[in-house]
Backbone as JSON, one array per atom type, in Angstrom:
{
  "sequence": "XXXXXXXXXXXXXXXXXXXXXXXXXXXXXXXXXXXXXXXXXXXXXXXXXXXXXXXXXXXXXXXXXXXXX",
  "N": [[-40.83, 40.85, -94.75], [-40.07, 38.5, -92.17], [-38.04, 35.88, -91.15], [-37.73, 34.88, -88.22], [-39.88, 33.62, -87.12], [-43.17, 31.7, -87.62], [-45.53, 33.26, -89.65], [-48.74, 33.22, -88.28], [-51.78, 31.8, -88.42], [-55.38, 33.1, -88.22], [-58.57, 32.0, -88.17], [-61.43, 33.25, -87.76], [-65.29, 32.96, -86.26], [-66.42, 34.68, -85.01], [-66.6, 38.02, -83.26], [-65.63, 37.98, -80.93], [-64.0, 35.48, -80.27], [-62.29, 36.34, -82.0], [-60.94, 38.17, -81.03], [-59.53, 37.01, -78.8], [-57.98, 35.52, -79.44], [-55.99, 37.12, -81.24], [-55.04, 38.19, -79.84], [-53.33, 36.26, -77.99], [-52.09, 35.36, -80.52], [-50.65, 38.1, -80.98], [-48.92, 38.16, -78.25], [-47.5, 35.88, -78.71], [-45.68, 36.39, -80.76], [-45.07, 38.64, -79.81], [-42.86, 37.64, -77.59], [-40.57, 36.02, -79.33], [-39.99, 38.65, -80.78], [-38.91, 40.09, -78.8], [-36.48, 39.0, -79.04], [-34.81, 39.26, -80.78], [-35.25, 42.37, -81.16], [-35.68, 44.1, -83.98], [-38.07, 44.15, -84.96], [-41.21, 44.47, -85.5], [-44.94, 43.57, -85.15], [-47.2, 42.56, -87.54], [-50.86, 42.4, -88.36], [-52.79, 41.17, -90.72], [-55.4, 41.95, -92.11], [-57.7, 39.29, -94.18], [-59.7, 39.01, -95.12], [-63.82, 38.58, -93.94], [-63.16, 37.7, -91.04], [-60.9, 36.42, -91.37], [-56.98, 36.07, -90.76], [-54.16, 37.2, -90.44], [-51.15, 36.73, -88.52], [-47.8, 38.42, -88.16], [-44.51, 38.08, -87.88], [-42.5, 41.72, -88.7], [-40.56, 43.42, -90.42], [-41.16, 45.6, -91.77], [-41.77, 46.95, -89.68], [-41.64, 49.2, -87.29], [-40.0, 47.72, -84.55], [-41.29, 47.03, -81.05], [-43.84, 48.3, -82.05], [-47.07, 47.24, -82.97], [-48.97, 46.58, -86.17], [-52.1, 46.95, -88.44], [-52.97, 45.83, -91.42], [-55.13, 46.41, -93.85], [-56.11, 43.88, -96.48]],
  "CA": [[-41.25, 39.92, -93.72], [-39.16, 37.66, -91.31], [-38.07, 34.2, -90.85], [-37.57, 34.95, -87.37], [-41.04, 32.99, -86.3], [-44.06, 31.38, -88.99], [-47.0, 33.6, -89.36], [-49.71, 32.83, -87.12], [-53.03, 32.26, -89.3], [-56.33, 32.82, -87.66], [-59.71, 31.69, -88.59], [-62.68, 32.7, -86.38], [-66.69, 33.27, -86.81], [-67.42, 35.59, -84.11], [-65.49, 39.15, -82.72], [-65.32, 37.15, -79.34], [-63.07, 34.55, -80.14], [-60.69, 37.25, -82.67], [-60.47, 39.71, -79.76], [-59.25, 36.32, -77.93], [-56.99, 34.49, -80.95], [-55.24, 37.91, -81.7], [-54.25, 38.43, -78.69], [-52.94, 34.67, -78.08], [-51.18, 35.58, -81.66], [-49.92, 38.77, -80.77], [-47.95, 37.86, -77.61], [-46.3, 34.54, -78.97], [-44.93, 36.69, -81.53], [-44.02, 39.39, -79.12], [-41.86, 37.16, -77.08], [-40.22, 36.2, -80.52], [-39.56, 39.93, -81.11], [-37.92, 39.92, -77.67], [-35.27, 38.13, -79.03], [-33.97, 39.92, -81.76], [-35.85, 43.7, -80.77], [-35.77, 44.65, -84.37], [-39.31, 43.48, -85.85], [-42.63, 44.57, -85.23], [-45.89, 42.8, -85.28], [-48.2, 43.09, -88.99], [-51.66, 42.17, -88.15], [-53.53, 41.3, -91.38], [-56.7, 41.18, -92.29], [-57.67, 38.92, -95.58], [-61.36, 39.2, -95.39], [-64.24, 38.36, -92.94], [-62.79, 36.57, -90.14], [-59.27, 35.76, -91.61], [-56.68, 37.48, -90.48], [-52.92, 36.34, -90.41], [-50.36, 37.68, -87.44], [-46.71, 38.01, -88.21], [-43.07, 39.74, -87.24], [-42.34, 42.14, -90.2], [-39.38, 44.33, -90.35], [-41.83, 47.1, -91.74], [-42.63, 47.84, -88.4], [-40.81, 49.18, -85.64], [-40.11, 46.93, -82.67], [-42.04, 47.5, -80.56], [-45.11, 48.56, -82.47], [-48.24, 46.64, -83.87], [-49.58, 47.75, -87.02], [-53.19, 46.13, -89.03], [-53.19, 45.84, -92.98], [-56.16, 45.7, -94.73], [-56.09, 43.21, -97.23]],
  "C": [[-40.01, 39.26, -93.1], [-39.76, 36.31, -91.2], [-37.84, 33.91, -89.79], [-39.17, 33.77, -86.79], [-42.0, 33.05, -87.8], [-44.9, 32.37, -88.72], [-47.99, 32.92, -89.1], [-51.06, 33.01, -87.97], [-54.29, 32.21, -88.38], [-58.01, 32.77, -88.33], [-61.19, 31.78, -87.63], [-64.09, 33.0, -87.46], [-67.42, 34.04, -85.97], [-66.38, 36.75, -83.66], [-64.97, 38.35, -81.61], [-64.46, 36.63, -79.57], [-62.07, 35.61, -81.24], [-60.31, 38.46, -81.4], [-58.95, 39.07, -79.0], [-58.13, 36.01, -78.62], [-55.64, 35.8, -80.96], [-54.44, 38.42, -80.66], [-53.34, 37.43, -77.98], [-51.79, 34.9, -79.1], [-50.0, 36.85, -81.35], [-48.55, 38.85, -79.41], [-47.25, 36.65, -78.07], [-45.59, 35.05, -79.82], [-44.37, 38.19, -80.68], [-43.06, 39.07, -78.3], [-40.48, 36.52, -78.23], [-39.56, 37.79, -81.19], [-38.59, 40.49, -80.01], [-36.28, 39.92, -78.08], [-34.32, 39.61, -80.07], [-34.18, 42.12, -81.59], [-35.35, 44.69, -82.4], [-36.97, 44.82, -85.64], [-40.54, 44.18, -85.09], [-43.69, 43.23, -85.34], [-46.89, 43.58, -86.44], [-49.4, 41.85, -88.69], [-52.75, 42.66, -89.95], [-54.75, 40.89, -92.28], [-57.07, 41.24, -94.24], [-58.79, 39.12, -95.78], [-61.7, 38.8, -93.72], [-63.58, 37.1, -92.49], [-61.88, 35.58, -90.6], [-58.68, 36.43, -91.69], [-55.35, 36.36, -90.35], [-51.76, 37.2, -89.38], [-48.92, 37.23, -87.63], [-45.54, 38.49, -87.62], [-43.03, 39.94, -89.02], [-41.41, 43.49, -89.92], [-39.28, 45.63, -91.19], [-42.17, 47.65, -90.5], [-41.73, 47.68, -87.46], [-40.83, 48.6, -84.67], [-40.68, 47.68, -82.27], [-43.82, 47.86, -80.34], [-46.24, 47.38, -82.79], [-49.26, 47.26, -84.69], [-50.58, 46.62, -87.78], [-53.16, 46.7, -90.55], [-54.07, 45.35, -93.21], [-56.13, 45.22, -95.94], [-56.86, 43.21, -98.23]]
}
């Protein structure tokens, strides 16, 4: 993982608002990945409707990859 930016925790109760959240999550941490261009984005899900969005230097800049938890 990276200390480049906190992971981004999200908490919803409907697809609607995670479609919305993760996408909210995933660009504030792609401008964050900007910076340095050697981090990805790890999208992962802990259970229903918790899901945590981070930079992780398992994943190729560039990319966004989802772990199931």
């Amino acid at each position: 993982m990276s200390a480049l930016a906190d992971p981004i925790d999200i908490h919803v109760s409907s697809h609607s608002v995670l479609d919305e959240r993760l996408e909210v999550a995933v660009s504030q941490l792609q401008g964050v990945a900007m910076l340095s261009k050697s981090h990805g984005i790890l999208v992962t899900r802990h259970g229903p409707g918790h899901y945590t969005a981070s930079l992780s230097d398992r994943v190729p800049f560039g990319m966004t990859r989802e772990l199931l938890h």
